[in-house]
VMD Tcl script that builds the backbone (N, CA, C; Angstrom):
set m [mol new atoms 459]
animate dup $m
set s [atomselect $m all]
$s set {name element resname resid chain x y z} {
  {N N UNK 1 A 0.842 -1.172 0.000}
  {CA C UNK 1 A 0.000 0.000 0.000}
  {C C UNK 1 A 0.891 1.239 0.000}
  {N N UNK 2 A 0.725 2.588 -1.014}
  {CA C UNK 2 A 1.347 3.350 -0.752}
  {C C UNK 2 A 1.173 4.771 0.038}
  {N N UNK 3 A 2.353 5.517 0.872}
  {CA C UNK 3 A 1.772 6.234 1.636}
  {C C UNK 3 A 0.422 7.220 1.911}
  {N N UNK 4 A 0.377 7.558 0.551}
  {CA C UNK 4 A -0.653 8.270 0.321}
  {C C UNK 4 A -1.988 7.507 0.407}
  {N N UNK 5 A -2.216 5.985 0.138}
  {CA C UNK 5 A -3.511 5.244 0.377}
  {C C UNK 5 A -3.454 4.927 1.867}
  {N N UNK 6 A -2.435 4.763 2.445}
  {CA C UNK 6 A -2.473 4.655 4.172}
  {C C UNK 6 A -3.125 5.966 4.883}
  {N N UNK 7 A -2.686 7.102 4.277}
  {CA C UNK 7 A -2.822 7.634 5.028}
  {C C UNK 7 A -4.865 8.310 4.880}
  {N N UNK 8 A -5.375 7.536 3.800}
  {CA C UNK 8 A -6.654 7.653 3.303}
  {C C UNK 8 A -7.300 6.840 4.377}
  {N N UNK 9 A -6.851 5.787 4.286}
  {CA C UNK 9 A -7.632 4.330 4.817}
  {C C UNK 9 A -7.675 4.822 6.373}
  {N N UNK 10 A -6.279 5.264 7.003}
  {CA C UNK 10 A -6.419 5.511 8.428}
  {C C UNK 10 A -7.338 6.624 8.394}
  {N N UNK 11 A -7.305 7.861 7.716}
  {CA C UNK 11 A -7.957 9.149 8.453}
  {C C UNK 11 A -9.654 8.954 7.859}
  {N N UNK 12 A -10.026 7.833 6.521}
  {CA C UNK 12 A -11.567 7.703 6.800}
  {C C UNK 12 A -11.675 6.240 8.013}
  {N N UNK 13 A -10.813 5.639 8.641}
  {CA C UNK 13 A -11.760 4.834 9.477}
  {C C UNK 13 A -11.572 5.605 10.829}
  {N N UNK 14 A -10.818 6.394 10.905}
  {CA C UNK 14 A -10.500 6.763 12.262}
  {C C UNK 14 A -11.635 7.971 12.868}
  {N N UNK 15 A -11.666 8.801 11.566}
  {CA C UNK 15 A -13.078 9.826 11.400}
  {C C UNK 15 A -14.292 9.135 11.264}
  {N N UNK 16 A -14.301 7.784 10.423}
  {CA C UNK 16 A -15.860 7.162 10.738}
  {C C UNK 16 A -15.819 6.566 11.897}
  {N N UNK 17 A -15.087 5.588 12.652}
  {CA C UNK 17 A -15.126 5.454 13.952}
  {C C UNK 17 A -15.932 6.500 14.722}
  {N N UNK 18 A -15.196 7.538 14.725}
  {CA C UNK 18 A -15.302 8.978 15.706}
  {C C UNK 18 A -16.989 9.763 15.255}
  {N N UNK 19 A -17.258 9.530 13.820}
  {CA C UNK 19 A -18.753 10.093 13.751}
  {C C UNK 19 A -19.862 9.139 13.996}
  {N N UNK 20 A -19.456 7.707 13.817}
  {CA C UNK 20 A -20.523 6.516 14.074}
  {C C UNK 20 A -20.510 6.607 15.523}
  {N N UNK 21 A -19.323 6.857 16.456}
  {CA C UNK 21 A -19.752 6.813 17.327}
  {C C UNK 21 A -20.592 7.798 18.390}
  {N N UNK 22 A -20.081 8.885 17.854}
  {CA C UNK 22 A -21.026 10.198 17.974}
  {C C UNK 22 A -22.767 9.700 18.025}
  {N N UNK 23 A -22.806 9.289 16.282}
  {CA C UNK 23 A -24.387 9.495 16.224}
  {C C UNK 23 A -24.924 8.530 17.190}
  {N N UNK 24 A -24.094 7.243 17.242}
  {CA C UNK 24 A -24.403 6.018 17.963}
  {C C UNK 24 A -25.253 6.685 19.259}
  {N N UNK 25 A -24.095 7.569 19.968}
  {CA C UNK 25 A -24.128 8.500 20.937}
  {C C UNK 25 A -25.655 9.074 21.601}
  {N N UNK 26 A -25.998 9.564 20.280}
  {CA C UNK 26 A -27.147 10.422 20.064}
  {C C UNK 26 A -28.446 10.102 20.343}
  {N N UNK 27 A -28.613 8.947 19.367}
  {CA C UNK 27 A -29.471 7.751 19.061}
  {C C UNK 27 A -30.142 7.599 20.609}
  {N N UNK 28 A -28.994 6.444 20.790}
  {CA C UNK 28 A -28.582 6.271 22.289}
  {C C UNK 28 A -29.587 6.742 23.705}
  {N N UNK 29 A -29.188 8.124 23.629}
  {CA C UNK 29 A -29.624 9.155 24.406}
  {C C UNK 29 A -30.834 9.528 24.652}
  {N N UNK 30 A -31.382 9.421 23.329}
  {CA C UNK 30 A -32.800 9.499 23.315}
  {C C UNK 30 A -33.456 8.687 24.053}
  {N N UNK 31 A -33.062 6.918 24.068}
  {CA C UNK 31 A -33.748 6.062 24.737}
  {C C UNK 31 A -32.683 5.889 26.412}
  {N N UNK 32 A -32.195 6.906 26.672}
  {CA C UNK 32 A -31.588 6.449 28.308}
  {C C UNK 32 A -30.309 5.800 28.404}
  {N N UNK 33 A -29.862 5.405 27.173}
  {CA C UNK 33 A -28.593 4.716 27.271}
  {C C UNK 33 A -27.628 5.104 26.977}
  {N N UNK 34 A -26.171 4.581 26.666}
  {CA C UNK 34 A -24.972 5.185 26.913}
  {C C UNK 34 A -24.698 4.222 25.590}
  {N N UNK 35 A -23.598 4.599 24.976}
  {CA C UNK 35 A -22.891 3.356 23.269}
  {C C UNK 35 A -22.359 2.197 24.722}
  {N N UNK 36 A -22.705 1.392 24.114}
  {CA C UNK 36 A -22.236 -0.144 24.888}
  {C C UNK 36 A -23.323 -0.860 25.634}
  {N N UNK 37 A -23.766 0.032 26.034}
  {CA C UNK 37 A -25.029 -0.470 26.648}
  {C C UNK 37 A -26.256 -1.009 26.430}
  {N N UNK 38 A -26.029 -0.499 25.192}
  {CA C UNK 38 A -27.466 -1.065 23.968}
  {C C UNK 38 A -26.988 -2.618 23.506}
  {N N UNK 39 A -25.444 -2.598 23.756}
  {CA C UNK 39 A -25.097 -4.590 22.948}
  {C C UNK 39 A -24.751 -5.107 24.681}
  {N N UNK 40 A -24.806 -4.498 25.456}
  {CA C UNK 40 A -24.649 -5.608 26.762}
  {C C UNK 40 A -26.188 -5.872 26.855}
  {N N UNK 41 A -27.384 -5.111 26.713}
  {CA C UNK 41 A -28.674 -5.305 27.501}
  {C C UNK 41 A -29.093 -6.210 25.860}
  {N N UNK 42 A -28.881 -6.020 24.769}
  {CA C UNK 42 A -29.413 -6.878 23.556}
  {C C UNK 42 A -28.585 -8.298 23.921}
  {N N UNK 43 A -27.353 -8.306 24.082}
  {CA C UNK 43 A -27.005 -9.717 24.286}
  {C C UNK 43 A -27.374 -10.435 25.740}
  {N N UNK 44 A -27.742 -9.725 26.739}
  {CA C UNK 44 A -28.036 -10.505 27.754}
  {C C UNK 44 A -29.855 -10.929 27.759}
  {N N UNK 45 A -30.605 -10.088 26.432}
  {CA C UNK 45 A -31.403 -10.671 26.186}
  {C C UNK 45 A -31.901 -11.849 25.776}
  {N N UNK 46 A -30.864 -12.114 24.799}
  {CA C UNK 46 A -30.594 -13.360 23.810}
  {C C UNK 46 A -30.836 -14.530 25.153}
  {N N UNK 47 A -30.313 -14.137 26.350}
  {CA C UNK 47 A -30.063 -15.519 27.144}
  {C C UNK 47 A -31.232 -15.145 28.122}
  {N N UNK 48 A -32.875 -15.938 27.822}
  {CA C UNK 48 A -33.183 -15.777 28.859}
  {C C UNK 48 A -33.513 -16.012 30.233}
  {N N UNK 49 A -32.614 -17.267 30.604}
  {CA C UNK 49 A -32.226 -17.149 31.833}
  {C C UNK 49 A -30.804 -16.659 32.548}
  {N N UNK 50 A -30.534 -15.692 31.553}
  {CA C UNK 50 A -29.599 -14.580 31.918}
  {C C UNK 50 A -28.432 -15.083 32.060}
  {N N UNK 51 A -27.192 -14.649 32.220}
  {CA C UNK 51 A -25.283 -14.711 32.331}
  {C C UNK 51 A -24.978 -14.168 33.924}
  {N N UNK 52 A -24.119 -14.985 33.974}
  {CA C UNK 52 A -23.293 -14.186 35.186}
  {C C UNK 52 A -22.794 -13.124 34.635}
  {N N UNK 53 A -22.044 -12.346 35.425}
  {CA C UNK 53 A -20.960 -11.303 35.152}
  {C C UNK 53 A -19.698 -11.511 34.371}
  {N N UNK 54 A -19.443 -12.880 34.776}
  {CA C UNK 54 A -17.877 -13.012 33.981}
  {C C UNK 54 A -18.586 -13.796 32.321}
  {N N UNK 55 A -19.951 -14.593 32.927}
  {CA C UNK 55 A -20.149 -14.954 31.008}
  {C C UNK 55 A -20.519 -13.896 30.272}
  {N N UNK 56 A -20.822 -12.976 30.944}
  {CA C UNK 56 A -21.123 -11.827 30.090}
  {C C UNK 56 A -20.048 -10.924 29.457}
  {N N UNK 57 A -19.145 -10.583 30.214}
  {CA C UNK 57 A -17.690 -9.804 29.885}
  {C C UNK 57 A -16.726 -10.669 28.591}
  {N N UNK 58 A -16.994 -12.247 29.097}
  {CA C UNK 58 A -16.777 -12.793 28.521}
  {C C UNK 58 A -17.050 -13.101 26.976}
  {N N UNK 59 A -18.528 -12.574 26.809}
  {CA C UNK 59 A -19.174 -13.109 25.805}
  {C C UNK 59 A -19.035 -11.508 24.516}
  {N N UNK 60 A -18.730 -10.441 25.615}
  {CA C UNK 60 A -18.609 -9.290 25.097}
  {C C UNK 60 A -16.766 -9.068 25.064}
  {N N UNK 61 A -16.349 -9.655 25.094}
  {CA C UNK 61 A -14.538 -9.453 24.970}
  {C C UNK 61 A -14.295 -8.490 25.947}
  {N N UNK 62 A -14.767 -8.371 27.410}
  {CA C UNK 62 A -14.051 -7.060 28.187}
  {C C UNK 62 A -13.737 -7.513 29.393}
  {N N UNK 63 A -13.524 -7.027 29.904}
  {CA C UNK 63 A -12.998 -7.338 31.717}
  {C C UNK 63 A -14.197 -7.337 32.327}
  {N N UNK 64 A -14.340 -8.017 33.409}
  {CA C UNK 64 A -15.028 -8.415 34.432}
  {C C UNK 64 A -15.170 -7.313 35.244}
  {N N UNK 65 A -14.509 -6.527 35.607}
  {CA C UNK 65 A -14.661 -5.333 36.152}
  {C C UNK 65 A -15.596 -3.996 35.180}
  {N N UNK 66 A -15.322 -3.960 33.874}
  {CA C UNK 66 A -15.559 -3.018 32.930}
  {C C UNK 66 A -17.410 -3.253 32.971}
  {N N UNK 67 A -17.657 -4.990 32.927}
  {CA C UNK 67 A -18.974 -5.445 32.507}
  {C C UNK 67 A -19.881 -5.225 34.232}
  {N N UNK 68 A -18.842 -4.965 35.188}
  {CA C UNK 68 A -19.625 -4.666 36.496}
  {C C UNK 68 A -20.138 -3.023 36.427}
  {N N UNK 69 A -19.325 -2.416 36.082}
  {CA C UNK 69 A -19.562 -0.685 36.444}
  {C C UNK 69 A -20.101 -0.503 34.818}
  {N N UNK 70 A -20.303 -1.457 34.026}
  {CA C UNK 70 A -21.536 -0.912 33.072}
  {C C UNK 70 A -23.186 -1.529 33.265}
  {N N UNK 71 A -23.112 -2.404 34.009}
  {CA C UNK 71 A -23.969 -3.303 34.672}
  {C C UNK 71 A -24.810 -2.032 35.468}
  {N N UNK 72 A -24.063 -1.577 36.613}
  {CA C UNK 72 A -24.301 -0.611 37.558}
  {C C UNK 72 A -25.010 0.543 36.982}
  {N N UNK 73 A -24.436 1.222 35.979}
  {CA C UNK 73 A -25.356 2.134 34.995}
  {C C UNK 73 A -26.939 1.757 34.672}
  {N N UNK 74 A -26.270 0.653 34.391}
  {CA C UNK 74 A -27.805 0.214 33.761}
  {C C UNK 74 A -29.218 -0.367 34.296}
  {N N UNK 75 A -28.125 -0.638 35.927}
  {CA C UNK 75 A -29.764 -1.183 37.077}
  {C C UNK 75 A -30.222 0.095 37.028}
  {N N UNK 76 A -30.312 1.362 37.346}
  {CA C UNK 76 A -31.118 2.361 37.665}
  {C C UNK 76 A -32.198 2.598 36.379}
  {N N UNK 77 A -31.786 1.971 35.656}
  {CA C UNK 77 A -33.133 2.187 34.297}
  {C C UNK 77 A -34.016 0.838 34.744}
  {N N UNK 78 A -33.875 -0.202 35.705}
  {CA C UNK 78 A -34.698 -1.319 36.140}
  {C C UNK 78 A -35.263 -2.306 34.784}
  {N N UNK 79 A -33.837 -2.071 33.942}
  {CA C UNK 79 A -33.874 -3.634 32.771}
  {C C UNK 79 A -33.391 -4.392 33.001}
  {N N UNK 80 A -32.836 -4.970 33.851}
  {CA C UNK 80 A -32.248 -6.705 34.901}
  {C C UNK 80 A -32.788 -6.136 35.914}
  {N N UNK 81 A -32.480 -7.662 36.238}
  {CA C UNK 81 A -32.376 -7.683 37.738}
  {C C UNK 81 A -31.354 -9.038 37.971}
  {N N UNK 82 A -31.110 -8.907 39.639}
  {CA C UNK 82 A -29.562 -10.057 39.570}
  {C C UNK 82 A -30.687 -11.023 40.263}
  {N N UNK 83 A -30.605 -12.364 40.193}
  {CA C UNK 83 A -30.646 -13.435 41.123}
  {C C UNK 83 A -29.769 -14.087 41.069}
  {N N UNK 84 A -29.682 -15.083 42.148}
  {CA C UNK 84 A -28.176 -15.692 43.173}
  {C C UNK 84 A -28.439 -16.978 42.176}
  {N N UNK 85 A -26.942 -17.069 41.893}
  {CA C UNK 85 A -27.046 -18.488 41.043}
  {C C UNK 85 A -26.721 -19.850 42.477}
  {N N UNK 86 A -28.228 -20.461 42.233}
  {CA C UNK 86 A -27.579 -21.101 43.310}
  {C C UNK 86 A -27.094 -22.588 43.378}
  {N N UNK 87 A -26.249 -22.562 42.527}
  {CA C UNK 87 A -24.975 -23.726 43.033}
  {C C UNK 87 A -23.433 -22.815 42.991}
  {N N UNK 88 A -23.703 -21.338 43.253}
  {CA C UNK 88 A -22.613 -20.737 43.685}
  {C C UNK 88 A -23.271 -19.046 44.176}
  {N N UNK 89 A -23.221 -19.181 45.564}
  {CA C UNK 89 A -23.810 -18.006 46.364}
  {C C UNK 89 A -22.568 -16.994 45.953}
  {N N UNK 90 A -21.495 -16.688 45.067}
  {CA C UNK 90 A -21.026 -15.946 45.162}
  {C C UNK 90 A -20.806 -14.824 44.013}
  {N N UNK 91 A -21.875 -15.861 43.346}
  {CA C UNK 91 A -22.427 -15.196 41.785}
  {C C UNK 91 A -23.628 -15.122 41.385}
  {N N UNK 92 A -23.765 -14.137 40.980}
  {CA C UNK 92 A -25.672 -13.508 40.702}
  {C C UNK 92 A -25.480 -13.791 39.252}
  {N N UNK 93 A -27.113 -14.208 38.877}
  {CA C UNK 93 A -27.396 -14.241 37.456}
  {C C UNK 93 A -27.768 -12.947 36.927}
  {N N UNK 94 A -27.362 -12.676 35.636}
  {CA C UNK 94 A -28.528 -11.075 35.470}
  {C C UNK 94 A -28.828 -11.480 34.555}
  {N N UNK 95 A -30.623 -10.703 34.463}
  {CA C UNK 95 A -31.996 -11.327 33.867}
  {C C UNK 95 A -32.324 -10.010 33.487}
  {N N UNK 96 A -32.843 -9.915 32.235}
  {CA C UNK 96 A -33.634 -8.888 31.596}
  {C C UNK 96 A -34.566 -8.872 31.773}
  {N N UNK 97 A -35.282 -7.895 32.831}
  {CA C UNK 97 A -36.600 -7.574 32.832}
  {C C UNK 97 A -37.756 -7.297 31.897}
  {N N UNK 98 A -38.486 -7.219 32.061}
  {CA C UNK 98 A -39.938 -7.099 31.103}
  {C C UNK 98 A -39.481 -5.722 30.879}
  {N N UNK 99 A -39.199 -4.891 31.639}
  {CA C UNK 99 A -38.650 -3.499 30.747}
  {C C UNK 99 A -37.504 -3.194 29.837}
  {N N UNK 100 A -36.879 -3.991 30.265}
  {CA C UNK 100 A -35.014 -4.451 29.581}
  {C C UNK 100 A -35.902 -4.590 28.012}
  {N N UNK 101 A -36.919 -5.944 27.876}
  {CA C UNK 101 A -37.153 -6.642 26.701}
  {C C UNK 101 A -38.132 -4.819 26.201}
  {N N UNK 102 A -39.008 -4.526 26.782}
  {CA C UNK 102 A -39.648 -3.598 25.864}
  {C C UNK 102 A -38.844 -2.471 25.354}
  {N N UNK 103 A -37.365 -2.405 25.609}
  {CA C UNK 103 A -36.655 -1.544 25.208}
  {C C UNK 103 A -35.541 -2.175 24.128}
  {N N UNK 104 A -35.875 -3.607 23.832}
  {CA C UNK 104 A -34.719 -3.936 22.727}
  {C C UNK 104 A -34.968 -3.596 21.176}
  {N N UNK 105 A -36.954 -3.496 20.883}
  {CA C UNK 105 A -36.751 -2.988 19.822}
  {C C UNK 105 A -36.412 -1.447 19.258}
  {N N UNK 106 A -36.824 -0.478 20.084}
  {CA C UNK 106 A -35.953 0.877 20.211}
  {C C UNK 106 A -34.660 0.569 20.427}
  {N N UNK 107 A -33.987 -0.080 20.692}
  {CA C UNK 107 A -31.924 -0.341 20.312}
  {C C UNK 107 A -32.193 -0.869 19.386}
  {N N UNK 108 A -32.679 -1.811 18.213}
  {CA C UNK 108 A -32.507 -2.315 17.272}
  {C C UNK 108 A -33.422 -1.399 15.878}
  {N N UNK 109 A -34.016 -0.288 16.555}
  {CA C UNK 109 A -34.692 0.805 15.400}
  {C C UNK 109 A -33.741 1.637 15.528}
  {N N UNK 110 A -32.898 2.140 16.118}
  {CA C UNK 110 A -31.840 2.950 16.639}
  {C C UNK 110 A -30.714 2.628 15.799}
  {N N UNK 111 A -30.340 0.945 15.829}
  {CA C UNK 111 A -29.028 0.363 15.080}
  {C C UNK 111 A -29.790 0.500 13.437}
  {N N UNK 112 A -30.915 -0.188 13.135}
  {CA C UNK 112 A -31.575 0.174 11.997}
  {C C UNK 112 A -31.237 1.452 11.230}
  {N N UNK 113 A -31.679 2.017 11.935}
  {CA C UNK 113 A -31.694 4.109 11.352}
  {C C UNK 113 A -30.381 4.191 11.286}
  {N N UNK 114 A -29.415 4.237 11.901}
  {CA C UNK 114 A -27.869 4.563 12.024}
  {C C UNK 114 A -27.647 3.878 10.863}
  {N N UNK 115 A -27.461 2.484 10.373}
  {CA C UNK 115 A -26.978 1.826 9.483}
  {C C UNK 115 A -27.684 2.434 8.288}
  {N N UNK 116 A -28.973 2.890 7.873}
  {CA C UNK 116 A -29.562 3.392 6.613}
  {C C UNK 116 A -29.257 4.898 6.892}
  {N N UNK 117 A -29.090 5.140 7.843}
  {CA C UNK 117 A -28.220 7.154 7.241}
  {C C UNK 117 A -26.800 6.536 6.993}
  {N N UNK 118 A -26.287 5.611 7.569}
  {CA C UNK 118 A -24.589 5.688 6.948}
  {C C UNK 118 A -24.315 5.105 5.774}
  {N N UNK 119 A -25.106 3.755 5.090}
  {CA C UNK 119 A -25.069 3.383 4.436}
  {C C UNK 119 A -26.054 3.075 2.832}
  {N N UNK 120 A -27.411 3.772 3.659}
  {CA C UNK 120 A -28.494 3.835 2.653}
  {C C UNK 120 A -28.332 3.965 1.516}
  {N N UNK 121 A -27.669 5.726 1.006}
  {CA C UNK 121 A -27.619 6.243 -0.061}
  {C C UNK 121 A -26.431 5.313 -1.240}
  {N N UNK 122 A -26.108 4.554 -0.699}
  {CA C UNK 122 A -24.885 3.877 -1.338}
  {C C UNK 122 A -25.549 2.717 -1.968}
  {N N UNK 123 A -25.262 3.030 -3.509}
  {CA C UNK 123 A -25.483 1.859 -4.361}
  {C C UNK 123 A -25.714 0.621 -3.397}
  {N N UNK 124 A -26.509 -0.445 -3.920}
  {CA C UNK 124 A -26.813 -1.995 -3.178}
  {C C UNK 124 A -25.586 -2.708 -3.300}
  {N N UNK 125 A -24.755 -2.936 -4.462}
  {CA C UNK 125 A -23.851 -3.215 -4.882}
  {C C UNK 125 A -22.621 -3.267 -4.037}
  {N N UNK 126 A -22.109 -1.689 -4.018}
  {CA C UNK 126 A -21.472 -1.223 -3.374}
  {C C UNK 126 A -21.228 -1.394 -2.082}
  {N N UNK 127 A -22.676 -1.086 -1.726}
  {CA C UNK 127 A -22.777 -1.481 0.237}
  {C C UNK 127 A -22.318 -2.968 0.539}
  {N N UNK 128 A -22.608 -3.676 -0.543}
  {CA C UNK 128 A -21.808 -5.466 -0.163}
  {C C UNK 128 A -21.152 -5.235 -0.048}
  {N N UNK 129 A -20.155 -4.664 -1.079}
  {CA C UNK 129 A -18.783 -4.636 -1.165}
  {C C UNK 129 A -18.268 -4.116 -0.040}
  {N N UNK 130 A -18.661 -2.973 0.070}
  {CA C UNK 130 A -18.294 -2.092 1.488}
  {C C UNK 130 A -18.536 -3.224 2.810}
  {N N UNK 131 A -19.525 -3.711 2.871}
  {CA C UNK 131 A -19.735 -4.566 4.226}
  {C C UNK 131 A -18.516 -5.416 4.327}
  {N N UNK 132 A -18.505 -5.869 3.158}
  {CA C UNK 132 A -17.528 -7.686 3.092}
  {C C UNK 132 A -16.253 -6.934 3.323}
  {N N UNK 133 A -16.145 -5.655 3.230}
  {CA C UNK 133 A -14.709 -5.406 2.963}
  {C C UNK 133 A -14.205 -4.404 4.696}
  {N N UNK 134 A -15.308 -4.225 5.431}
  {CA C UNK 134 A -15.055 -3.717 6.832}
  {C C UNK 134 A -15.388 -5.034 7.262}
  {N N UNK 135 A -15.776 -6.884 7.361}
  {CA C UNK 135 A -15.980 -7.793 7.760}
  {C C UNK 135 A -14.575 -8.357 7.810}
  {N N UNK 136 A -14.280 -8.535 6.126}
  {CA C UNK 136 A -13.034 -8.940 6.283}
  {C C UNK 136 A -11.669 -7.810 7.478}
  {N N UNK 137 A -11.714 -6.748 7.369}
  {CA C UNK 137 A -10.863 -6.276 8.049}
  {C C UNK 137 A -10.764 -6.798 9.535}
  {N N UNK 138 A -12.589 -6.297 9.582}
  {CA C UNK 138 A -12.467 -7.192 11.258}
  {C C UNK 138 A -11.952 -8.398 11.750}
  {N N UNK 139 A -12.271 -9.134 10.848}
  {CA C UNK 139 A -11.703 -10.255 11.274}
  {C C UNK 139 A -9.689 -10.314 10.977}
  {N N UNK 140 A -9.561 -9.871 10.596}
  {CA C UNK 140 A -7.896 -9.407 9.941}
  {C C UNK 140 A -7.850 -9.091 11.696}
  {N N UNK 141 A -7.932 -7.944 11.938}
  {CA C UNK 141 A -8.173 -6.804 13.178}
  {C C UNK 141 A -7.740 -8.197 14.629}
  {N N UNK 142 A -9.413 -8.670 14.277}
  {CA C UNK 142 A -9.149 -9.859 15.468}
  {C C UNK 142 A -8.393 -11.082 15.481}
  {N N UNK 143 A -7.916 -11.216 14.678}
  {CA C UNK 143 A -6.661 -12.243 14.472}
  {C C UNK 143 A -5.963 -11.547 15.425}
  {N N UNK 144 A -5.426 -10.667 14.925}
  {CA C UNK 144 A -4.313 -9.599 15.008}
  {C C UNK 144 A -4.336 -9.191 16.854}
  {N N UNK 145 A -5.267 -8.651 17.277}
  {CA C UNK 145 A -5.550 -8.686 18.640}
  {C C UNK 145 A -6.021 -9.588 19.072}
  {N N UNK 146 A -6.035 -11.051 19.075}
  {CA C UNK 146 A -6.374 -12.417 19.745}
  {C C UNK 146 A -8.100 -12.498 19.828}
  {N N UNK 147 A -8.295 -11.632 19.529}
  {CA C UNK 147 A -10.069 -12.109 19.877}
  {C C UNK 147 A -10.827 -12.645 19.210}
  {N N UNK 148 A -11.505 -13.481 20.092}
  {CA C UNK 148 A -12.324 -14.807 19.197}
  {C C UNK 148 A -13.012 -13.990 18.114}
  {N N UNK 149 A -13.123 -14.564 17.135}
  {CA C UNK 149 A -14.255 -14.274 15.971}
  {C C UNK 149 A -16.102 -14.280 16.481}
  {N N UNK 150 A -16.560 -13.607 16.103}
  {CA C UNK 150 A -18.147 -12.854 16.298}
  {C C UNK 150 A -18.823 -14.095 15.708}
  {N N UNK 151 A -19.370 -14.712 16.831}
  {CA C UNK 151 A -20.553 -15.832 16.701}
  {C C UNK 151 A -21.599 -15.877 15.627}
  {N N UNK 152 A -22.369 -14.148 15.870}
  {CA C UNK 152 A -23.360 -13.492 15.627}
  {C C UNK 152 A -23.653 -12.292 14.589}
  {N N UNK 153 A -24.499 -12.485 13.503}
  {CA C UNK 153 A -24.476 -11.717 12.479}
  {C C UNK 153 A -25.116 -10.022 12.986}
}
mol reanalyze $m
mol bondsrecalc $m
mol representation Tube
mol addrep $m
């Protein structure tokens, strides 16, 4: 690659990073939540008799600590709740509440809208191309930083 295409490739992903995550931001806000918080409360939906703390950090690639103090954010909106897993009193399950669930399709009209303002106007064609070609990176990316490959489409 030559300098001049490096230095393309870094300053549009580094600026789309920085505006996706903005609008992400925005979106977000409207419904009470914070960026991250919309894929911890959608994936702990998926399970509904809920994750511990560490399958959850786990299941999201972060620290156990990171998935506690985003956890904490998110009881005061009353979408989990913890119960005691009990063949180990020293770990709580967390369960998506009936309010948790009436708030996943507003995060998934939210991810909807974001993806058709960023990508809408772009030829059908194109947008494959474009997808397969930020898919493949990712996975390049996560080689590269050890992290398991994405289960989930």
């Amino acid at each position: 690659m030559e300098a001049s295409e490096v230095r393309r490739v870094n300053r549009a992903l580094n600026k789309m990073s920085q505006l996706y995550r903005a609008a992400k931001a925005r979106r977000l806000a409207a419904l009470g939540l914070h960026p991250g918080q919309d894929v911890l409360l959608w994936v702990l939906a998926q399970e509904p008799a809920g994750m511990t703390v560490s399958q959850l950090a786990a299941h999201l690639g972060i620290e156990q600590p990171t998935a506690t103090r985003s956890l904490a954010r998110l009881e005061s909106g009353g979408w989990f709740r913890r119960e005691p897993v009990p063949t180990d009193r020293r770990q709580v399950r967390v369960v998506v509440t009936e309010a948790g669930h009436r708030l996943l399709p507003d995060i998934e009209r939210a991810w909807a809208e974001l993806a058709e303002l960023t990508m809408g106007a772009v030829d059908p064609a194109r947008r494959e191309l474009a997808i397969t070609a930020l898919e493949e990176a990712n996975e390049r990316l996560r080689e590269l930083v050890g992290e398991e490959p994405l289960t989930q489409g």
